[in-house]
CHARMM internal coordinates of N, CA and C (Angstrom, degrees):
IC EDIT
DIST 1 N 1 CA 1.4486
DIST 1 CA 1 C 1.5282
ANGL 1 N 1 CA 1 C 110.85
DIST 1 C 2 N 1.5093
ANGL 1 CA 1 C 2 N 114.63
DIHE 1 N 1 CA 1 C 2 N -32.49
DIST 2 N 2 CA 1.3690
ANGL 1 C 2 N 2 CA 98.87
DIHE 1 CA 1 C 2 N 2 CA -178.77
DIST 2 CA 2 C 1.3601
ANGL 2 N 2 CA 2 C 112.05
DIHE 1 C 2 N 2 CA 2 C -96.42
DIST 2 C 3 N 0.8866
ANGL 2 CA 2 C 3 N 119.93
DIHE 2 N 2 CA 2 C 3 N -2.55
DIST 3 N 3 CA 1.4659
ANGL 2 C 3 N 3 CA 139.64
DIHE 2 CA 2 C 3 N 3 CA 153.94
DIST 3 CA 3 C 1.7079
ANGL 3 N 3 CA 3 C 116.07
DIHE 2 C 3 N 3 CA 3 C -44.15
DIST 3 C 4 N 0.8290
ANGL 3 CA 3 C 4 N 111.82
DIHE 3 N 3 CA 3 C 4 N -71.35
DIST 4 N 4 CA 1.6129
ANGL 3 C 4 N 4 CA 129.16
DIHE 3 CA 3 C 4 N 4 CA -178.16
DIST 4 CA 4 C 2.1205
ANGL 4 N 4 CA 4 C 91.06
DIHE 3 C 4 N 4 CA 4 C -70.86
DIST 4 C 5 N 1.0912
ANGL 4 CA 4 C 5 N 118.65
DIHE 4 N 4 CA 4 C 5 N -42.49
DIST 5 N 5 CA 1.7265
ANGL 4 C 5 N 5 CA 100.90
DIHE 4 CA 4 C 5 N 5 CA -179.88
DIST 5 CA 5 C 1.4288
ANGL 5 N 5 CA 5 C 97.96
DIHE 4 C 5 N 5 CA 5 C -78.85
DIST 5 C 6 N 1.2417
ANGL 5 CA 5 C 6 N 130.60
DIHE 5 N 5 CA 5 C 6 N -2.68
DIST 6 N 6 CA 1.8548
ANGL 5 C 6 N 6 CA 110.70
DIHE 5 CA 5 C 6 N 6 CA 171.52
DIST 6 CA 6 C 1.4538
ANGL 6 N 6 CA 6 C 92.29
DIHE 5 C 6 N 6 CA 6 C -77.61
DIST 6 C 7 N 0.9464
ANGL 6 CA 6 C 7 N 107.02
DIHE 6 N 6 CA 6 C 7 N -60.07
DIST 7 N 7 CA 2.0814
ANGL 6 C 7 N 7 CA 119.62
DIHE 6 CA 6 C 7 N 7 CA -157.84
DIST 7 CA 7 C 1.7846
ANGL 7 N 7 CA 7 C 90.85
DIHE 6 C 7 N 7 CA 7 C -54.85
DIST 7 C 8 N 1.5309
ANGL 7 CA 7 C 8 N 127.51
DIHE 7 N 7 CA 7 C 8 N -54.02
DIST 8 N 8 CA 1.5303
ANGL 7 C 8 N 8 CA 125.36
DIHE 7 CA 7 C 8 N 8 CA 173.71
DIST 8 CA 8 C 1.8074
ANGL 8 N 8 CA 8 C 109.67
DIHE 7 C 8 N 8 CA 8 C -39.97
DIST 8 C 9 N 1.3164
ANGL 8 CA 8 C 9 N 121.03
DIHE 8 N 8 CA 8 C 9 N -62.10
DIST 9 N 9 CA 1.3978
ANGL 8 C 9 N 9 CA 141.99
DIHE 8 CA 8 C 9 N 9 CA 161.02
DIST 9 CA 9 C 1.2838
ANGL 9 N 9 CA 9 C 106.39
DIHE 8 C 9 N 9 CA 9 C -14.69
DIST 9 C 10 N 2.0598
ANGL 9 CA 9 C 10 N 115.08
DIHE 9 N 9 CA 9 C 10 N -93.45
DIST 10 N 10 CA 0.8520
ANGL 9 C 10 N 10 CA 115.26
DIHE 9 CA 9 C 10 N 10 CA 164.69
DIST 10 CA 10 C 1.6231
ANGL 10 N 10 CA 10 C 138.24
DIHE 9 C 10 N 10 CA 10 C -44.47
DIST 10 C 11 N 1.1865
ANGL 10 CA 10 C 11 N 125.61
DIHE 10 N 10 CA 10 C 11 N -43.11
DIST 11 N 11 CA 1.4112
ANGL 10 C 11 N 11 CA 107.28
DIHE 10 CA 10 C 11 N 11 CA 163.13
DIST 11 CA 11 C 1.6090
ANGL 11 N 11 CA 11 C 136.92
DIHE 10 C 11 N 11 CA 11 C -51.71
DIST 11 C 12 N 1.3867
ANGL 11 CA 11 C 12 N 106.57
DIHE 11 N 11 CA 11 C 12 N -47.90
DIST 12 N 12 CA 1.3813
ANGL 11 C 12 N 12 CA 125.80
DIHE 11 CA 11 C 12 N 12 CA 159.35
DIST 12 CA 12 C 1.9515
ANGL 12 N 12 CA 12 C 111.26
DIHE 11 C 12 N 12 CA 12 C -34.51
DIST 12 C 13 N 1.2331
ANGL 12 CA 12 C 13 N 94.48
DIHE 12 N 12 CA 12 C 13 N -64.03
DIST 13 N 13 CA 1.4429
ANGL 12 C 13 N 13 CA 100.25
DIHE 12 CA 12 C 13 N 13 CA -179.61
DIST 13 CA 13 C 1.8819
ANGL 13 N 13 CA 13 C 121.68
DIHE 12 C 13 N 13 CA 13 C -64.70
DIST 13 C 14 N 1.4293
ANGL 13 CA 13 C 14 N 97.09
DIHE 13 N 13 CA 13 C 14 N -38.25
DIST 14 N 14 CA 1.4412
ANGL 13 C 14 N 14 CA 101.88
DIHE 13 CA 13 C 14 N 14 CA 160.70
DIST 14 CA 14 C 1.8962
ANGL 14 N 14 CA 14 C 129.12
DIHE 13 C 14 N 14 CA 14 C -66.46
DIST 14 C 15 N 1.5327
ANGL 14 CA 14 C 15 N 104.85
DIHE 14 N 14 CA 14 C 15 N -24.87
DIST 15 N 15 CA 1.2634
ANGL 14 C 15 N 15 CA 114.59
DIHE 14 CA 14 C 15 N 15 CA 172.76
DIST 15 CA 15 C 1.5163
ANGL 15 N 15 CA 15 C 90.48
DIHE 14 C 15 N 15 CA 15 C -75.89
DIST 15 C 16 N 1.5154
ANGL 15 CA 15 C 16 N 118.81
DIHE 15 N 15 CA 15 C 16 N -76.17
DIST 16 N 16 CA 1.7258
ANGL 15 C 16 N 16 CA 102.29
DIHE 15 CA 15 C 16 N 16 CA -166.77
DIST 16 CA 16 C 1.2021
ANGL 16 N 16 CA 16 C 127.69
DIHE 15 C 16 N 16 CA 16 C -35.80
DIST 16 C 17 N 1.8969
ANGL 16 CA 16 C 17 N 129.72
DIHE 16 N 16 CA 16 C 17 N -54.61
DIST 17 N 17 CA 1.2450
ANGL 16 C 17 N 17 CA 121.10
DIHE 16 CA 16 C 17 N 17 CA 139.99
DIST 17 CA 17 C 1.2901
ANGL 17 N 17 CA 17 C 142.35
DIHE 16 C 17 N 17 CA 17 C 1.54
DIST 17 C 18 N 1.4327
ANGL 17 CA 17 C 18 N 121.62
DIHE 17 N 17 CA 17 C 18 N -53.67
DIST 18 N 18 CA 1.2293
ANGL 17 C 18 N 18 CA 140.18
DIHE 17 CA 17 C 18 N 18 CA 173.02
DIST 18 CA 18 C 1.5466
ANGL 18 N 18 CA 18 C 112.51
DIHE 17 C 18 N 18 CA 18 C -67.68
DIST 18 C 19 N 1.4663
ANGL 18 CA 18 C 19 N 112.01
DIHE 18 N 18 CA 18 C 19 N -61.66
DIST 19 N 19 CA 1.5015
ANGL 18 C 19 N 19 CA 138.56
DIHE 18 CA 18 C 19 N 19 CA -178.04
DIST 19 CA 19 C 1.9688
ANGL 19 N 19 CA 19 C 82.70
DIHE 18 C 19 N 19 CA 19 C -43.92
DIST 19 C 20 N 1.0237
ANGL 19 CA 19 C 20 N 137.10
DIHE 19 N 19 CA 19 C 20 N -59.64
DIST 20 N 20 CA 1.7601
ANGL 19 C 20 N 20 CA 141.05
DIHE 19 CA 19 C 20 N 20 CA -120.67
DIST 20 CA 20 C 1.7893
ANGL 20 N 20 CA 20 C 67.60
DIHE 19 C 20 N 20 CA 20 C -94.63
DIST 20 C 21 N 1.2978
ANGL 20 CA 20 C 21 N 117.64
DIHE 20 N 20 CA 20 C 21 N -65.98
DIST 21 N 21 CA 1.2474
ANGL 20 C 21 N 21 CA 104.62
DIHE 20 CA 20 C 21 N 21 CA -146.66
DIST 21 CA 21 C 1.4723
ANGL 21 N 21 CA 21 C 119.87
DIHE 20 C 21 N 21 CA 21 C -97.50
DIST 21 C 22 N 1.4603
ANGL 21 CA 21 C 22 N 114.71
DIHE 21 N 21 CA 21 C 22 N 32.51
DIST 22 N 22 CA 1.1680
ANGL 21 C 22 N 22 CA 126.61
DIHE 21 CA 21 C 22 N 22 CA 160.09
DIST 22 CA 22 C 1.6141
ANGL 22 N 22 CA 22 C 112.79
DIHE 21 C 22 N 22 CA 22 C -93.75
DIST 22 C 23 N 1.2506
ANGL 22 CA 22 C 23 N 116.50
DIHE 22 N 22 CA 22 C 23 N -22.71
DIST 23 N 23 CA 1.6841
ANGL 22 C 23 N 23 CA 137.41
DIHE 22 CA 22 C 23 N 23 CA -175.13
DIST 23 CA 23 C 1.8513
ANGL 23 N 23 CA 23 C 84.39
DIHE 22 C 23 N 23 CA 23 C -51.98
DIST 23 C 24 N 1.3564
ANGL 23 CA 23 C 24 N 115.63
DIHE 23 N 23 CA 23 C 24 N 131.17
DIST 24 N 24 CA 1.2524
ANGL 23 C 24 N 24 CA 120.22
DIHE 23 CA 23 C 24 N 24 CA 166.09
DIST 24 CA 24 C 1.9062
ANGL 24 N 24 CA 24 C 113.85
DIHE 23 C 24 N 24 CA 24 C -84.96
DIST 24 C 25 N 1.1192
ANGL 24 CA 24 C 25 N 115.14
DIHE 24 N 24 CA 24 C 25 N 145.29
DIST 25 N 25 CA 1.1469
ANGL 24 C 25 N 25 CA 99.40
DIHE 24 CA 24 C 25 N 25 CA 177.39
DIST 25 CA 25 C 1.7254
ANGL 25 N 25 CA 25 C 119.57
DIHE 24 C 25 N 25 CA 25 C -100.69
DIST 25 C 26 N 1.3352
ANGL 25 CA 25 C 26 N 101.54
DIHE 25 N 25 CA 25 C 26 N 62.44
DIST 26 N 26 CA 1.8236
ANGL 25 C 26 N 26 CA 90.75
DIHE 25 CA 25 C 26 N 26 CA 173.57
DIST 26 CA 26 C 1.5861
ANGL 26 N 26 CA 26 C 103.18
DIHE 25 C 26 N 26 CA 26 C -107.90
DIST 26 C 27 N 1.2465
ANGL 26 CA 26 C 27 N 93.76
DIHE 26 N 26 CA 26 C 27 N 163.07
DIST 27 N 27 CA 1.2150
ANGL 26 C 27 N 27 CA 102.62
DIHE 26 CA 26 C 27 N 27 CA -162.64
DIST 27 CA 27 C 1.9256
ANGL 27 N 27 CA 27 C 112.25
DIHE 26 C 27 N 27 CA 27 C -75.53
DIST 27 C 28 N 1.3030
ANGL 27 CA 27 C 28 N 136.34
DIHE 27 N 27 CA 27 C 28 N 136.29
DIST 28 N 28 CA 1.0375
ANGL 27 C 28 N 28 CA 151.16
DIHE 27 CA 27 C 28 N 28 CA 171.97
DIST 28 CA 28 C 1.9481
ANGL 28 N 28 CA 28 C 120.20
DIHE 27 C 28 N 28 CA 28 C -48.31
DIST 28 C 29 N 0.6917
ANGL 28 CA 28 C 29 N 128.81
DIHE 28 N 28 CA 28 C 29 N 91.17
DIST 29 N 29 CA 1.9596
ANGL 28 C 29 N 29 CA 152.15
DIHE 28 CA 28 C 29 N 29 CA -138.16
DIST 29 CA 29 C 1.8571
ANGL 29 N 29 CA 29 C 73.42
DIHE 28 C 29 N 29 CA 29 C -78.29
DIST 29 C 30 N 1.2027
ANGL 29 CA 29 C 30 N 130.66
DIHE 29 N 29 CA 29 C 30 N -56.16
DIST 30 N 30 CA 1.5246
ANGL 29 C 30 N 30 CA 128.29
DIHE 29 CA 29 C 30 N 30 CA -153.80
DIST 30 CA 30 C 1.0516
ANGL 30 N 30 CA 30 C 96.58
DIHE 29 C 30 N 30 CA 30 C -77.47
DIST 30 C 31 N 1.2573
ANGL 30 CA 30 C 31 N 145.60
DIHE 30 N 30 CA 30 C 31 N -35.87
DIST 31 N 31 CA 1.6022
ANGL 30 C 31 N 31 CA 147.70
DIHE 30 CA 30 C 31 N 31 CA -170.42
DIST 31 CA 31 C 1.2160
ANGL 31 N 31 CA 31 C 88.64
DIHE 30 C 31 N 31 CA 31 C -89.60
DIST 31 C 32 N 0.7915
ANGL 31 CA 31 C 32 N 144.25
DIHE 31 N 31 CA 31 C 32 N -78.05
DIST 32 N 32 CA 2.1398
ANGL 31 C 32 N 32 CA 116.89
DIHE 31 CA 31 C 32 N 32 CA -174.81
DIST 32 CA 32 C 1.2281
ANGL 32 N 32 CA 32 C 118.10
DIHE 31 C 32 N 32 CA 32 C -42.47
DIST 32 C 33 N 1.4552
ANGL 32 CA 32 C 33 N 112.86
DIHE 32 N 32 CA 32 C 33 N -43.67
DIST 33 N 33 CA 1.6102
ANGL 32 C 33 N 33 CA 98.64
DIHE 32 CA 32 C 33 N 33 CA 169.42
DIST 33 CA 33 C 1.1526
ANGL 33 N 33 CA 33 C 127.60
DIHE 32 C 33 N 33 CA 33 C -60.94
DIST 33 C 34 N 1.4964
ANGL 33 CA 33 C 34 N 132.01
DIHE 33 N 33 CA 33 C 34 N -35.76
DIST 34 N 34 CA 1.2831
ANGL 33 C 34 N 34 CA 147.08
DIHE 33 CA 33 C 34 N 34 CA 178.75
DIST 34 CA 34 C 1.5517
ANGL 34 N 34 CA 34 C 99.70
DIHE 33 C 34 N 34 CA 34 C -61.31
DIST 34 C 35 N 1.5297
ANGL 34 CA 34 C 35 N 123.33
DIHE 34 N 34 CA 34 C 35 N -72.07
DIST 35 N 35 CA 1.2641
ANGL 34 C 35 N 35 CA 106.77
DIHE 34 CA 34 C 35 N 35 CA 161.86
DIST 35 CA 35 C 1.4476
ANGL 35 N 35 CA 35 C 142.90
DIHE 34 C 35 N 35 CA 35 C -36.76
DIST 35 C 36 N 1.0219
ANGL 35 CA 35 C 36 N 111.46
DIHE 35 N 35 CA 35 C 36 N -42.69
DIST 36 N 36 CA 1.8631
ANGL 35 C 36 N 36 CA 121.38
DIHE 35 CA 35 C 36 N 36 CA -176.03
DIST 36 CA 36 C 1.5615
ANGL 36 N 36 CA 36 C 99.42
DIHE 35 C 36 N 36 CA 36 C -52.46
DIST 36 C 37 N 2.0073
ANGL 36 CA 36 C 37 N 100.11
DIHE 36 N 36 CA 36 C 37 N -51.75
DIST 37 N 37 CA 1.3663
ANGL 36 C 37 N 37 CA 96.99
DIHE 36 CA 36 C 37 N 37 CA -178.43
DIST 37 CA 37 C 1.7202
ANGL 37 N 37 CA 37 C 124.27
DIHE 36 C 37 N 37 CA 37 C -87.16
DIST 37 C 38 N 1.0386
ANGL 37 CA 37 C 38 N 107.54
DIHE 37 N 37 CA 37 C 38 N 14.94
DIST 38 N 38 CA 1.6464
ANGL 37 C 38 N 38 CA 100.43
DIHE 37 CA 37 C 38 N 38 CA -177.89
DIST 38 CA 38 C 1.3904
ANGL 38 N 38 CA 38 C 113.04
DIHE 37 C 38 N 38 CA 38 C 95.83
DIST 38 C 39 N 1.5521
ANGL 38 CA 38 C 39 N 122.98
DIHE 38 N 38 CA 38 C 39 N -50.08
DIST 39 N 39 CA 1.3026
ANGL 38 C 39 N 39 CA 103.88
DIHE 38 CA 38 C 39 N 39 CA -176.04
DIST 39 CA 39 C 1.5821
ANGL 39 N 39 CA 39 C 120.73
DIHE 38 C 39 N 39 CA 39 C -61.18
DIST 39 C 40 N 0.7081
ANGL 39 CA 39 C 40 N 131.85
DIHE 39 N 39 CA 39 C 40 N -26.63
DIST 40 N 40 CA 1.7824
ANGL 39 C 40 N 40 CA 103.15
DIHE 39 CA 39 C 40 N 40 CA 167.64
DIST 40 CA 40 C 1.1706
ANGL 40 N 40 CA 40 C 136.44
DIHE 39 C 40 N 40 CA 40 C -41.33
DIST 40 C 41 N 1.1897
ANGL 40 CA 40 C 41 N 122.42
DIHE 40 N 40 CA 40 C 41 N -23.83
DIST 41 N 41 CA 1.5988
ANGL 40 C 41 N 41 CA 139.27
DIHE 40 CA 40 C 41 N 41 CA 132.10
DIST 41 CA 41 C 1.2861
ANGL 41 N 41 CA 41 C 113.10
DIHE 40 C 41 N 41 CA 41 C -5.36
DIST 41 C 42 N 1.9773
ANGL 41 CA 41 C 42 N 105.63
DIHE 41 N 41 CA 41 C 42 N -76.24
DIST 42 N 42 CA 1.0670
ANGL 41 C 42 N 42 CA 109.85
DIHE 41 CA 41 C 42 N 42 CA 167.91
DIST 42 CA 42 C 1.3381
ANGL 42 N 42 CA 42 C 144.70
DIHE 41 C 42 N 42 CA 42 C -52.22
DIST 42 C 43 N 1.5946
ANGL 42 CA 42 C 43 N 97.96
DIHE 42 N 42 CA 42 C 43 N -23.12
DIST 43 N 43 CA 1.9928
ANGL 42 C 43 N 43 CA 104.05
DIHE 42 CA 42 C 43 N 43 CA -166.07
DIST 43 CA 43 C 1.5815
ANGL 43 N 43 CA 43 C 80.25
DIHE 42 C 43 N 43 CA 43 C -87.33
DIST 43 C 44 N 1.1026
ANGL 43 CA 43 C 44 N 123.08
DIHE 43 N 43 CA 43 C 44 N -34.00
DIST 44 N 44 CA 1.4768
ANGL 43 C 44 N 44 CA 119.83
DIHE 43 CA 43 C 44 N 44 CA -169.39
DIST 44 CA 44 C 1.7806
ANGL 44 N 44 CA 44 C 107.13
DIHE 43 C 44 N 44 CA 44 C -51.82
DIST 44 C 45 N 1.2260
ANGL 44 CA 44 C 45 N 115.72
DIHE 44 N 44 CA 44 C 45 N -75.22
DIST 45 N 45 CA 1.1410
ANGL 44 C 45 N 45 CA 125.44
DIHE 44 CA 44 C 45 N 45 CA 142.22
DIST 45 CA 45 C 1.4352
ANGL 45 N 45 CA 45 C 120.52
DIHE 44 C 45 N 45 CA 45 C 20.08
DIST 45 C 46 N 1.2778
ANGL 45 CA 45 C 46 N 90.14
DIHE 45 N 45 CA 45 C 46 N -111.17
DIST 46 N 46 CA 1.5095
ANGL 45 C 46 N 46 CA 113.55
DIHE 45 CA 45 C 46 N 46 CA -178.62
DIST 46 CA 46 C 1.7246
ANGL 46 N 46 CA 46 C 112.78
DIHE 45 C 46 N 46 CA 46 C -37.32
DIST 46 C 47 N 1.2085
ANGL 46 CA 46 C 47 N 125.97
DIHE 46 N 46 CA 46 C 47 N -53.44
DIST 47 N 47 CA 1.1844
ANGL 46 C 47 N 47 CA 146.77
DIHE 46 CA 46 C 47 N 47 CA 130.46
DIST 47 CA 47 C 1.3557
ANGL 47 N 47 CA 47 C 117.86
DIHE 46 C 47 N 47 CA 47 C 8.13
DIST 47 C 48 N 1.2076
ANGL 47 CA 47 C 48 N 111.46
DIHE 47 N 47 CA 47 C 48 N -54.33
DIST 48 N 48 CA 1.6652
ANGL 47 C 48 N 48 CA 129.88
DIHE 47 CA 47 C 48 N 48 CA -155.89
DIST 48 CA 48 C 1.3923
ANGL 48 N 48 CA 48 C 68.75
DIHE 47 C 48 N 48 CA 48 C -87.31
DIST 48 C 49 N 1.2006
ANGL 48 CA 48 C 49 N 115.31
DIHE 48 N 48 CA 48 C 49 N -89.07
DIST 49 N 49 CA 1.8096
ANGL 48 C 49 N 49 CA 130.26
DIHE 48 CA 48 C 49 N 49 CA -142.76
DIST 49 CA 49 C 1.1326
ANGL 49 N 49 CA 49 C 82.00
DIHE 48 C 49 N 49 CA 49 C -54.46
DIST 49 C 50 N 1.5438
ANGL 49 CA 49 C 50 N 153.54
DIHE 49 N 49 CA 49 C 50 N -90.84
DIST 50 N 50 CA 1.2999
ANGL 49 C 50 N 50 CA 130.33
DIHE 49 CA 49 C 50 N 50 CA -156.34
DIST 50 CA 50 C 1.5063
ANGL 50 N 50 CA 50 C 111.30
DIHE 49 C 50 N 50 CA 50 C -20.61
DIST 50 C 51 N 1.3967
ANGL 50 CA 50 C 51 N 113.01
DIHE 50 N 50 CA 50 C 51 N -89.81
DIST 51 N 51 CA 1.6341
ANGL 50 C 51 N 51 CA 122.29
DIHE 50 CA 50 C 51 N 51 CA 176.48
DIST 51 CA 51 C 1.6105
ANGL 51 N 51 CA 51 C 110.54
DIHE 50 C 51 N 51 CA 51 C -32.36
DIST 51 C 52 N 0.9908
ANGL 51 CA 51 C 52 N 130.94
DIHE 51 N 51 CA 51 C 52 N -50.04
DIST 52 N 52 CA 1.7442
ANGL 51 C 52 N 52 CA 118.83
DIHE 51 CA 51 C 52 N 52 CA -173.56
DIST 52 CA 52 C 1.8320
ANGL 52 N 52 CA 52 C 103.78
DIHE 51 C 52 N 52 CA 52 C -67.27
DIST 52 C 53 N 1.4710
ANGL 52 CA 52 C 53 N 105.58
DIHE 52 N 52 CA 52 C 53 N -36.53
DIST 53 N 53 CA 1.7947
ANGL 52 C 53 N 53 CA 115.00
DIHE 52 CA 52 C 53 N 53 CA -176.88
DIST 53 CA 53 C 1.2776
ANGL 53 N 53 CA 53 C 90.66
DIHE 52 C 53 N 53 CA 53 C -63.02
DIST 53 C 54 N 1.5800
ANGL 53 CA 53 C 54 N 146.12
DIHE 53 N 53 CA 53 C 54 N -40.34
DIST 54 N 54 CA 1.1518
ANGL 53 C 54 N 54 CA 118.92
DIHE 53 CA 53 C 54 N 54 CA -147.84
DIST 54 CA 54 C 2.0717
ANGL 54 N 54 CA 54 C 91.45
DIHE 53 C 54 N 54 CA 54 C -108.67
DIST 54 C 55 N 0.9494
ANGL 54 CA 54 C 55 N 113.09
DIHE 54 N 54 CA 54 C 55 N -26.18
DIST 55 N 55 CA 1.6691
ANGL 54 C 55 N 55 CA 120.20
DIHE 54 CA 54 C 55 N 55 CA 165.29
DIST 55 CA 55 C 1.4960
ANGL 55 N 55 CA 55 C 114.50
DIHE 54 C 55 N 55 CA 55 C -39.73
DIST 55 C 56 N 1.9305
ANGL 55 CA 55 C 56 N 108.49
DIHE 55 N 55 CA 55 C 56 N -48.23
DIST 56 N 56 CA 1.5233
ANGL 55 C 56 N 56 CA 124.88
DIHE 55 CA 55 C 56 N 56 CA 178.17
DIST 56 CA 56 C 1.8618
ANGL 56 N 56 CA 56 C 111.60
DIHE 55 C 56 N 56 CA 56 C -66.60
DIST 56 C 57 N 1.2178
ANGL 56 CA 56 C 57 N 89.61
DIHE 56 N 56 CA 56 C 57 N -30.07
DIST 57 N 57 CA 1.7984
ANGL 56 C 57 N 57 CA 89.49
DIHE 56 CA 56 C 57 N 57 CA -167.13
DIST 57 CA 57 C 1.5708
ANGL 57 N 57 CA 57 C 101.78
DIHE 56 C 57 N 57 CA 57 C -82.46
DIST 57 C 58 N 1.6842
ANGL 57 CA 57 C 58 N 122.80
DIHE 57 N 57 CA 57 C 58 N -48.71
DIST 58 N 58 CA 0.8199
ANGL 57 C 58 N 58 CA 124.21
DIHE 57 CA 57 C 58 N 58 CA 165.19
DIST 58 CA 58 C 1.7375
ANGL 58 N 58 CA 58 C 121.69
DIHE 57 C 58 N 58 CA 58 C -33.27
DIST 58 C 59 N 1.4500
ANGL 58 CA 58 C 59 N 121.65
DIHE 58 N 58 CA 58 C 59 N -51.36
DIST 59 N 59 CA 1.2432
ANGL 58 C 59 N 59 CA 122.49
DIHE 58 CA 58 C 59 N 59 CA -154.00
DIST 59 CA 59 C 1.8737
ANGL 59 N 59 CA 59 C 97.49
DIHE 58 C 59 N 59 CA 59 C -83.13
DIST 59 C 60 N 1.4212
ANGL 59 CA 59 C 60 N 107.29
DIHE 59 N 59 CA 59 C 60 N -20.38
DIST 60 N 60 CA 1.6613
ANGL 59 C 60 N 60 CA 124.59
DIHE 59 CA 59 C 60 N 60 CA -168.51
DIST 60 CA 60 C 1.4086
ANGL 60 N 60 CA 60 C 103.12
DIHE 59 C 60 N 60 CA 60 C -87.50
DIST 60 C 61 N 1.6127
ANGL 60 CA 60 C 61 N 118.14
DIHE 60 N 60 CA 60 C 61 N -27.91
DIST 61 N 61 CA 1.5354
ANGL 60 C 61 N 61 CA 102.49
DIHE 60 CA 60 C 61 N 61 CA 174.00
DIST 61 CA 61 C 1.4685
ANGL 61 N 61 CA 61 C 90.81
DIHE 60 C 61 N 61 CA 61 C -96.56
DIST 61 C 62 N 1.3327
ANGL 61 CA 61 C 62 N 138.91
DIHE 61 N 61 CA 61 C 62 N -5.96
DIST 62 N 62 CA 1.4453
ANGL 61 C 62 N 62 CA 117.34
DIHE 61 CA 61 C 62 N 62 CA -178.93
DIST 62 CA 62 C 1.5997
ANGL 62 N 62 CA 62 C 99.36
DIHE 61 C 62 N 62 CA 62 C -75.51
DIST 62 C 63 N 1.3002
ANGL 62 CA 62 C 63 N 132.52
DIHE 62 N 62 CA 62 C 63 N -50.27
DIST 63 N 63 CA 1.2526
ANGL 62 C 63 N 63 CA 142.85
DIHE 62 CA 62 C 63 N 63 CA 177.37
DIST 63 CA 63 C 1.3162
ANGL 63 N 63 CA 63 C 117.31
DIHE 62 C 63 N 63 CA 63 C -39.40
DIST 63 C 64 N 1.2029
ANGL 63 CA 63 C 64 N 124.97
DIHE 63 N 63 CA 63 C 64 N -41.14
DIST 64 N 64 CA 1.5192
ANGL 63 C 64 N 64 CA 137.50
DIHE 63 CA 63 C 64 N 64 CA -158.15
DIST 64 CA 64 C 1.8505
ANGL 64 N 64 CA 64 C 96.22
DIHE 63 C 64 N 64 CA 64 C -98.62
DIST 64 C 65 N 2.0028
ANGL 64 CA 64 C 65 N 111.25
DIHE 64 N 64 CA 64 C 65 N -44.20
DIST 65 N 65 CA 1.2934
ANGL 64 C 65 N 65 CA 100.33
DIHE 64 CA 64 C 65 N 65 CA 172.58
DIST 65 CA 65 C 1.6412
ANGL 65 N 65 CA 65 C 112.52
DIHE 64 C 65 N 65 CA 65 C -52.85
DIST 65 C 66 N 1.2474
ANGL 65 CA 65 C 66 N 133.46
DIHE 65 N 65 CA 65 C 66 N -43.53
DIST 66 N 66 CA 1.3798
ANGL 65 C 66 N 66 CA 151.16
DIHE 65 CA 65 C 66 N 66 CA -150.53
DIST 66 CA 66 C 1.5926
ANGL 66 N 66 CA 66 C 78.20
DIHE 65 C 66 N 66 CA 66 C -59.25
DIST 66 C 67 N 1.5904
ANGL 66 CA 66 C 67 N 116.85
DIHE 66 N 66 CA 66 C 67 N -75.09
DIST 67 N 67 CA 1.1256
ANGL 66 C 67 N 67 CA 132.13
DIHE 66 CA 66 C 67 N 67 CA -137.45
DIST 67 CA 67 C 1.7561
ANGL 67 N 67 CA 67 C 99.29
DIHE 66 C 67 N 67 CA 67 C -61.56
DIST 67 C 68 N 1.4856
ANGL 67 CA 67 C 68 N 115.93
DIHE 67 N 67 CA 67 C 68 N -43.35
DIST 68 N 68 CA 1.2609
ANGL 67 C 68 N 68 CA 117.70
DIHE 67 CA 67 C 68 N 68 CA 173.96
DIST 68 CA 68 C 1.1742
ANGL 68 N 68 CA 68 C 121.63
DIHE 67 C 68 N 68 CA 68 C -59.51
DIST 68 C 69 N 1.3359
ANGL 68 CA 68 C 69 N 122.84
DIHE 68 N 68 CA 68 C 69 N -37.73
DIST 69 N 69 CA 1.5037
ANGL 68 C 69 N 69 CA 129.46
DIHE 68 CA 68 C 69 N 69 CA 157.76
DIST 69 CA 69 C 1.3380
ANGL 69 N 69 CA 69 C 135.92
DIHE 68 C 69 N 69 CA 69 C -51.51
DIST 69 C 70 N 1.1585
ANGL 69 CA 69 C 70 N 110.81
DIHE 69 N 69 CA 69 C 70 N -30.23
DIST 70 N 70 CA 1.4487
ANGL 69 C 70 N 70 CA 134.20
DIHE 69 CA 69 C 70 N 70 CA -174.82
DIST 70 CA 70 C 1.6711
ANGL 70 N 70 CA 70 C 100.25
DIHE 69 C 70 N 70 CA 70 C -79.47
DIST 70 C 71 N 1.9288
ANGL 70 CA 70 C 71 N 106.38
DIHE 70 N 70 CA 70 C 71 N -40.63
DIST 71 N 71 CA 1.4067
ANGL 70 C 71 N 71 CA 97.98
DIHE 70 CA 70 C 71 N 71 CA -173.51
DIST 71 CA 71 C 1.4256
ANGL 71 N 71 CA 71 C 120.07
DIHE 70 C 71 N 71 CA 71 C -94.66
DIST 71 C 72 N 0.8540
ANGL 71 CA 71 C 72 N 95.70
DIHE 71 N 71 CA 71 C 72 N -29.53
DIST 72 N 72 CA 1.9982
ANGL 71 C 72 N 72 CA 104.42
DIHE 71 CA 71 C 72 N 72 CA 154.38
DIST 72 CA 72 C 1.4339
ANGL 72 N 72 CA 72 C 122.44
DIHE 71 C 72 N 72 CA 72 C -46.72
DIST 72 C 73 N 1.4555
ANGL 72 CA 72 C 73 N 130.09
DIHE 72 N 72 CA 72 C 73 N -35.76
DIST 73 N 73 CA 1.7000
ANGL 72 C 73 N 73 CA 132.48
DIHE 72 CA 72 C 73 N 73 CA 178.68
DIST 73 CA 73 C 1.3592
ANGL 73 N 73 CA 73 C 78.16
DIHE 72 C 73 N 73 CA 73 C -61.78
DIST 73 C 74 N 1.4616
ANGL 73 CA 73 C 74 N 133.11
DIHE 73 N 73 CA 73 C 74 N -62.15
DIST 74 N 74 CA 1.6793
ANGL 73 C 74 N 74 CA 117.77
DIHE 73 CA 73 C 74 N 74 CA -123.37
DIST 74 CA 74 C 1.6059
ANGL 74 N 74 CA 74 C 95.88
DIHE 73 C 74 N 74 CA 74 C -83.16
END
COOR INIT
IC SEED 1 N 1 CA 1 C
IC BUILD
């Protein structure tokens, strides 16, 4: 069994390898424009507050699961 998860491992890792270095590297025409003009700022932004809003909710249902748990033992 652990036999067959090295060889699973290694293939996986040899496909990602592959996947990374087929990616061409020229540069992206919309991300300079976005930069030149400032809005990337914005996507940046927006971005953030998504991810921190969903960081807050996460930590508020972890809190509230705790709390239900806690009152259920007693």
């Amino acid at each position: 069994m652990k036999y067959l998860k090295r060889i699973f491992l290694l293939l996986m890792t040899a496909f990602t390898a592959a996947a990374v270095a087929a990616q061409n590297a020229q540069p992206v025409e919309m991300a300079d424009t976005m930069r030149s003009n400032g809005k990337i700022y914005i996507v940046v932004a927006v971005c953030l507050t998504i991810l921190v809003g969903l960081f807050l909710y996460v930590f508020i249902i972890d809190r509230k699961i705790s709390a239900f748990e806690k009152s259920s033992k007693d």
